[in-house]
N, C-alpha and C positions, 0 to 999 in steps of 0.2 A: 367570596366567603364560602369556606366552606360546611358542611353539618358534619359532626361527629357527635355520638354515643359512648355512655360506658354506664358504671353503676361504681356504688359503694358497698360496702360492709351491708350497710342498712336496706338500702334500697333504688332501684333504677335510676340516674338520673342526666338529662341531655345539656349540652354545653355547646355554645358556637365556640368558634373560635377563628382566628384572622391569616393568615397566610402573608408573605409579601407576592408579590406580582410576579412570576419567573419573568425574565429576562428572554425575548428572545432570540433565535439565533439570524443572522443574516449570512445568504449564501449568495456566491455568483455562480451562475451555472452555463455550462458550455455545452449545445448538442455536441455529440459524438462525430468531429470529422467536422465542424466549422469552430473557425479559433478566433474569428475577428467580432459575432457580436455577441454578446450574453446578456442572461435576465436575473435580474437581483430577485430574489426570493427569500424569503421573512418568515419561519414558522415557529410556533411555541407548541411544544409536548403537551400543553392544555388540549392545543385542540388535531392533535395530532393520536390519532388511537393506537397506530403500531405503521410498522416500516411498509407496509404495503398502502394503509394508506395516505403516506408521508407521498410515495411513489405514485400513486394516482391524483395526488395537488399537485406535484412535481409536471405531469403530464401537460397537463391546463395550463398550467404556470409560463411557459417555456412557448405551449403552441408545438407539440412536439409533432411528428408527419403520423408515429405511432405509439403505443403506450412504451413511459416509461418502467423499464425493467433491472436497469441496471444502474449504480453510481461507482463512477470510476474517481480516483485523484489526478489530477492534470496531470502529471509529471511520471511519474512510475505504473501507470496504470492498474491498483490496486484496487479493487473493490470494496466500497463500502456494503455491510453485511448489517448495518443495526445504527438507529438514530444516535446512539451515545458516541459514536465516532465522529462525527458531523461536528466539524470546530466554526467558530464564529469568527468570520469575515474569510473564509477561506474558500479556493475556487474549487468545481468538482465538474466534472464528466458526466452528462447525461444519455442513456442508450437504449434500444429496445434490447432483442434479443442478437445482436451484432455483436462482435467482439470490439474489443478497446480498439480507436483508432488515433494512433501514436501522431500527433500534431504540436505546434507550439502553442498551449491555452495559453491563454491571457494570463502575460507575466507581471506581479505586482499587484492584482487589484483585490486589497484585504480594506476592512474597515479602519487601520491605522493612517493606509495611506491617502483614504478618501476625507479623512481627519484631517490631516496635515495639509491639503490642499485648501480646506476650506479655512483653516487655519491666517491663509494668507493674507497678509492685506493689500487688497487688487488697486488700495488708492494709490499706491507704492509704483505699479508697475505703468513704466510709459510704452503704450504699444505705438505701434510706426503707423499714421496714416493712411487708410483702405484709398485703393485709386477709384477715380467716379466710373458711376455703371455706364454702359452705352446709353444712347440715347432711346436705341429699340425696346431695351430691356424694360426701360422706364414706361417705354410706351407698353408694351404688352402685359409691366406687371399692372399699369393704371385698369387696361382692358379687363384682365381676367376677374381685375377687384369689385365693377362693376357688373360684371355677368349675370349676377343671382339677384339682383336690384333690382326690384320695380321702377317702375317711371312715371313721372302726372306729366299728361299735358293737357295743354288748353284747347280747347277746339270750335271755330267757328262757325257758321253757316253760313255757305257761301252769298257774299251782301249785305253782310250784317255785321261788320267788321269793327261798327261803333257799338256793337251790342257786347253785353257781357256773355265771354266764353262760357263753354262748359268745362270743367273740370275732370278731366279723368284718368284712371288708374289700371295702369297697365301690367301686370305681372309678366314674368319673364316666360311663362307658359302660354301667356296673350299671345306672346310676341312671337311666335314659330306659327301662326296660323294668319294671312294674309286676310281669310275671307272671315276667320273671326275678330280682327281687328276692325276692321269693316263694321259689323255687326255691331258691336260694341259703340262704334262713334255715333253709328246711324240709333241708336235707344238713347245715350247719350246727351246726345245733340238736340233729339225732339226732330229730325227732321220727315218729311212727309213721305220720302220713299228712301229707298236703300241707297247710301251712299257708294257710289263708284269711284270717283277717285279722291284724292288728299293733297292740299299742297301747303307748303310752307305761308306766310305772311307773306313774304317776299314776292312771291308767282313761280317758287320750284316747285314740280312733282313731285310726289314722293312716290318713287317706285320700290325700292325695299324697307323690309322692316325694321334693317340696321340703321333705315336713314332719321328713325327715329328719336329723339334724345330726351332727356330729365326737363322739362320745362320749357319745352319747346311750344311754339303757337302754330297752330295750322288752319285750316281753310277747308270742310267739308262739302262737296261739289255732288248734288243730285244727278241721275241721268241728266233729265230735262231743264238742267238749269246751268 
């Protein structure tokens, strides 16, 4: 909404009044000398003050290595001079102080035919089968998915196997420090001195911190005991 003023014959007097919403434009933009990816950019002349600082959003927008200085059109390399040239869905060249660098932009991509695509109807289309991932890939995407996951385990005192564990929680920043896991079991646990070593239920050691897992039980072992 915007305020405007005027007066009458008689006397002073102020009036709102309502505007419609401009509309605004959408660009795709290409740095200068790469054709393969671009950033869809969205400005309205609301908030746009004048072509320089249309060109300092543009800068940000883009991630650009230096300020932007110059708008070129893909194709003939013409420079843009003034926001009223700027057409909607259309592709443009962005640059510092470099000259136009003659490349194939990105052919086709206007807002009609990002329209038409969405247009489609995907229940329509049978795509062919993806072949299954290797076996490693599965394995290594399970790993990475666990990484940043904490872990509980249970922990016992070595002897006291029929007694109720303790509970505890390991962060993945626990987990890079041997002598602070350590530390952790031994407060823990309640036991009487520092725990040395760890073993599973079973009677395996555990000698790394990988050997650790999500709800796994283990066995806290004193020096002296």
């Amino acid at each position: 909404m915007e305020y405007y003023s005027g007066e009458t014959d008689n006397e002073p007097f102020n009036f709102f009044t309502t505007k419609p919403p401009e509309k605004g434009k959408r660009l795709f933009l290409y740095q200068n000398g790469h054709n393969k990816m671009f950033k869809t950019f969205v400005y309205n002349s609301r908030n746009v003050r004048d072509f320089s600082s249309f060109l300092n959003q543009v800068t940000y927008a883009v991630d650009a290595p230096a300020a932007v200085r110059n708008i070129y059109t893909p194709h003939e390399g013409h420079r843009v001079k003034n926001l009223d040239n700027l057409k909607d869905g259309a592709s443009y060249v962005v640059g510092g102080k470099e000259g136009f660098k003659q490349v194939s932009y990105g052919m086709g991509h206007s807002v009609r035919n990002i329209s038409l695509r969405k247009s489609l109807d995907t229940k329509s289309l049978v795509l062919p089968p993806l072949p299954p991932l290797p076996k490693q890939i599965i394995a290594q995407a399970r790993f990475l998915d666990n990484t940043n996951r904490p872990i509980v385990i249970t922990v016992y005192r070595n002897g006291e196997l029929q007694q109720k564990g303790s509970k505890i929680l390991l962060t993945q920043r626990e987990l890079t420090s041997w002598e602070r896991v350590l530390e952790i079991i031994t407060d823990k646990s309640g036991l009487f001195s520092s725990a040395k070593k760890v073993y599973t239920t079973e009677g395996k050691r555990i000698k790394l911190l990988a050997d650790f897992v999500h709800q796994g039980k283990y066995v806290a072992v004193e020096p002296n005991r």
